[in-house]
C-alpha positions as CSV (number, residue, x, y, z in Angstrom):
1,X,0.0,0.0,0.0
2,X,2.8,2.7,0.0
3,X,2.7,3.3,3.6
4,X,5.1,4.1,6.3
5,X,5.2,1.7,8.8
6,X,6.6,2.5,12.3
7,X,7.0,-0.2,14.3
8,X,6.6,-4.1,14.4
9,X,6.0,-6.4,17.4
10,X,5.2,-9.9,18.3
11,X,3.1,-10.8,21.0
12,X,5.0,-13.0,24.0
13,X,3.3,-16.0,22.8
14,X,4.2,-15.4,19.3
15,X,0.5,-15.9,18.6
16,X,0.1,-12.0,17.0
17,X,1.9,-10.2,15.1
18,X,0.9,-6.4,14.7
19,X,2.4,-3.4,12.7
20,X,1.4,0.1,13.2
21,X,1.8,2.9,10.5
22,X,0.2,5.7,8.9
23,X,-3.2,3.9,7.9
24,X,-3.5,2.7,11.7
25,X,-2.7,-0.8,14.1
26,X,-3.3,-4.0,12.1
27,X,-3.1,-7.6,13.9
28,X,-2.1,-10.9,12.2
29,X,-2.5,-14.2,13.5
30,X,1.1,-15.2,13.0
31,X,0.0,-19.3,12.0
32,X,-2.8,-17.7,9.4
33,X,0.4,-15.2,7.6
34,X,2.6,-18.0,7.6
35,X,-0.1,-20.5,5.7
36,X,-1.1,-17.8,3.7
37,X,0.7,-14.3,3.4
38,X,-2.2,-12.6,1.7
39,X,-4.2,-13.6,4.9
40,X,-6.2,-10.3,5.9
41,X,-5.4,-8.5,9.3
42,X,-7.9,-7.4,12.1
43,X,-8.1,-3.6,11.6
44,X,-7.8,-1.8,14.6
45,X,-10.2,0.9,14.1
46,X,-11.1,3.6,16.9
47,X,-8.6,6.1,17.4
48,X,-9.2,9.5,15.4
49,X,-5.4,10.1,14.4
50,X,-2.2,8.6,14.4
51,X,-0.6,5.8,16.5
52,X,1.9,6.5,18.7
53,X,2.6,3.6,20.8
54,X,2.0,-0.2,20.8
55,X,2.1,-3.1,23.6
56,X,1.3,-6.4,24.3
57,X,0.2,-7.8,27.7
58,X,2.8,-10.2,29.0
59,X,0.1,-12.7,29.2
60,X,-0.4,-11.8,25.7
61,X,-4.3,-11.4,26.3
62,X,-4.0,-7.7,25.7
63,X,-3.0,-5.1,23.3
64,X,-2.8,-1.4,24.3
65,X,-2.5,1.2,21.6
66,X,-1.8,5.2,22.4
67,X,-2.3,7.9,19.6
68,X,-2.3,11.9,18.9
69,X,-5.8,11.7,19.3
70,X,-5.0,11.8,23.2
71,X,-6.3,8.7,24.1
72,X,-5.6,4.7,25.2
73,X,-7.0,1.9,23.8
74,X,-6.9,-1.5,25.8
75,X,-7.5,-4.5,23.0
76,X,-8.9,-7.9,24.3
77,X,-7.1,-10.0,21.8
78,X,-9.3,-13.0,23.7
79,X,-12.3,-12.3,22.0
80,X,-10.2,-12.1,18.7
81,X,-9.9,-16.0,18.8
82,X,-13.3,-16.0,18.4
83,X,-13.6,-14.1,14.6
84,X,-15.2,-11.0,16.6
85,X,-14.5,-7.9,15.3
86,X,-12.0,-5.8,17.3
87,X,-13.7,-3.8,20.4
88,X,-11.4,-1.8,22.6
89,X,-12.0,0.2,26.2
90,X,-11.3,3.3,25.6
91,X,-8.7,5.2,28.5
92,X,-9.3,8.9,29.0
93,X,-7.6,11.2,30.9
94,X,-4.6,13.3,28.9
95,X,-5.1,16.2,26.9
96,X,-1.7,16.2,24.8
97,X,-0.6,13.0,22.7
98,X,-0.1,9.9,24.8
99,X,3.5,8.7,23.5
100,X,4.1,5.5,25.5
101,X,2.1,2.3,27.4
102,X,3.4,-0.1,28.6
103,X,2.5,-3.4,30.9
104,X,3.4,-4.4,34.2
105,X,5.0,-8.1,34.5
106,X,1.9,-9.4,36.3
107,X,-0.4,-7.7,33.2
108,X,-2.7,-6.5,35.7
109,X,-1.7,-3.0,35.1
110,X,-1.5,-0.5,32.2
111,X,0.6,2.9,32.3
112,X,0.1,5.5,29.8
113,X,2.1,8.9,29.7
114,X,1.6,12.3,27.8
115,X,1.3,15.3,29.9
116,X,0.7,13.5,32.8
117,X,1.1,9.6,33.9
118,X,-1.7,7.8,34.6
119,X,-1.9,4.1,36.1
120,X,-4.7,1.6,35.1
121,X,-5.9,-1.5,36.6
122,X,-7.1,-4.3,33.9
123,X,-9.2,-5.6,36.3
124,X,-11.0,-2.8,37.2
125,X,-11.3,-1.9,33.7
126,X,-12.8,-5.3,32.7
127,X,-15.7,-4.8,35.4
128,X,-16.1,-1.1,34.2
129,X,-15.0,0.9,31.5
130,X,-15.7,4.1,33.4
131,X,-13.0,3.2,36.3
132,X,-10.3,6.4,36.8
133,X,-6.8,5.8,36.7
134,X,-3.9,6.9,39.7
135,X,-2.7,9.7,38.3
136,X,0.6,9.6,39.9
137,X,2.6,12.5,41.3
138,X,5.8,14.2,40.8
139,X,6.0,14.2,37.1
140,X,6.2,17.9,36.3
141,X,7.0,17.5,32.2
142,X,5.5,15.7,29.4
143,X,6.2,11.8,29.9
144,X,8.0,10.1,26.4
145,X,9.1,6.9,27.3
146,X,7.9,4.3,30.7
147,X,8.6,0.9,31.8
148,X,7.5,-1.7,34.7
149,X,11.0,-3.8,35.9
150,X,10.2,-7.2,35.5
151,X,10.2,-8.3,39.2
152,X,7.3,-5.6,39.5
153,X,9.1,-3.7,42.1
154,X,9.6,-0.3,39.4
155,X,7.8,2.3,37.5
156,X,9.7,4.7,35.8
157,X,9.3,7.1,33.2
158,X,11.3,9.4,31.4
159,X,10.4,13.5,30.6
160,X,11.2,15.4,28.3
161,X,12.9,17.6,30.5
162,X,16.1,15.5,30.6
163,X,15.0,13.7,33.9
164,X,13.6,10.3,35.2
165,X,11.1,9.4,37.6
166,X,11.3,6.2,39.3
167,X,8.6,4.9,41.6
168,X,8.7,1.9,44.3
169,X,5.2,0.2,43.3
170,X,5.4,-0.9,47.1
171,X,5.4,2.3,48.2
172,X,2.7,3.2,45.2
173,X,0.5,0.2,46.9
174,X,0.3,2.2,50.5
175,X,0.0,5.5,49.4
176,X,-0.3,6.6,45.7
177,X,0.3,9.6,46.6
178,X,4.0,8.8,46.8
179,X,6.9,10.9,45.4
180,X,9.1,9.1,43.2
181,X,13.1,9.4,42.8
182,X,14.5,11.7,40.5
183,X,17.2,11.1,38.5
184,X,19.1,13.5,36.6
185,X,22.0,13.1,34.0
186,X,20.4,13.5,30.8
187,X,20.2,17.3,29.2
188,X,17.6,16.4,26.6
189,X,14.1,14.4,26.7
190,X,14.4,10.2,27.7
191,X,13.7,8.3,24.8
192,X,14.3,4.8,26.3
193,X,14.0,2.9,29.5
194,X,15.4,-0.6,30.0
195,X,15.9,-2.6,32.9
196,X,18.7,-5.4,33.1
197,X,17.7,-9.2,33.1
198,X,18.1,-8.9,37.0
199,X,16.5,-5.8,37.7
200,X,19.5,-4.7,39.2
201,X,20.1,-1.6,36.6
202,X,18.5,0.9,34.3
203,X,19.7,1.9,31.1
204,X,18.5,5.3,29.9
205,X,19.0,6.3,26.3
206,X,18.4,10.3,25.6
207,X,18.5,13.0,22.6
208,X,21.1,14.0,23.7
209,X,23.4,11.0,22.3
210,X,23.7,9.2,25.3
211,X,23.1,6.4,27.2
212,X,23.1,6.0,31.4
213,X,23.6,3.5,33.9
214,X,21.7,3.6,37.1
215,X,22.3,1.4,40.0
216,X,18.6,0.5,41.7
217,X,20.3,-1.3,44.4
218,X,21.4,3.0,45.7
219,X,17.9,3.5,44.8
220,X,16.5,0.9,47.0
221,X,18.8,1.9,49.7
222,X,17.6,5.8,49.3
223,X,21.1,6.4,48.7
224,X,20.1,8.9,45.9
């Protein structure tokens, strides 16, 4: 068709396969493109602009999508199984674009940042649509890139100010009202968040050509 595509991704089973571009999120069966690479895709359809960001669950049983249009949309790829045309809960609650999602390791929660970072729970969601997100605090510039550690113990985002917020999803738990670290290195926006296999570190990338190293072990000690 001509168009740009942005990004590709595989879902943790390896069940789906889903491409995002200019014409909007599109989801393949991987077993169905394999037998037949003319096999049609399940159109996405809801958002009124672009696409921004993409994520699978880690149970692979959901599929969030964020877009200039300032919204979320949580996917139940589930019902997909079933030949059911794609329906999506919709996640209000930004007013600038939403540039990243992302899963926790349990999948039972859903972070989405743009001007502000806001913290959903799947279940909730599932049992009603309406539910209102955490909005969490201490986040004072427009969120680009966030992440969950694997072992479920950290949030963290980074801003487009240079800096990154890192939250303790214990602390989160008790009061989520809690302030998160602040880390500070960077001099332009955080375009990448990664945790080691371990959860030990976090690797930061930047527009500003470089990449940091950050110990969470000083972080869980409040030695920063």
């Amino acid at each position: 068709r001509g168009e740009y595509v942005d990004n590709v991704l595989f879902s943790p089973d390896g069940k789906w396969f889903a491409l995002w571009s200019d014409y909007g999120a599109r989801l393949w069966k991987f077993n169905e493109l394999l037998e037949d690479q003319a096999s049609q895709p399940k159109e996405l359809k809801g958002h009124d602009s672009y696409i921004s960001a993409l994520a699978f669950s880690p149970d692979s049983n959901w599929l969030a999508t964020s877009s200039y249009d300032e919204t979320t949309r949580l996917w139940n790829l589930a019902s997909l199984h079933t030949g059911s045309a794609a329906e999506s809960i919709l996640l209000s609650g930004h007013d600038r674009t939403v540039n990243t999602v992302a899963f926790s390791s349990d999948s039972n929660w859903l972070i989405s940042g743009a001007n502000n970072l806001l913290l959903w729970n799947i279940q909730d969601l599932q049992n009603s649509p309406e539910v209102k997100p955490v909005i969490l605090k201490g986040q004072r510039s427009t969120v680009i890139s966030a992440a969950f550690s694997s072992n479920g113990q950290w949030l963290v985002a980074g801003l487009s100010d240079g800096t990154i917020r890192v939250w303790s999803t214990t602390h989160l738990r008790s009061n989520p009202d809690s302030l998160p670290y602040v880390l500070r290195g960077h001099t332009r926006q955080v375009s990448g968040l990664t945790f080691s296999p371990d959860n030990s570190l976090l690797i930061s990338a930047s527009e500003d050509h470089t990449l940091l190293k950050w110990s969470l072990a000083e972080l869980d000690s409040d030695a920063l």
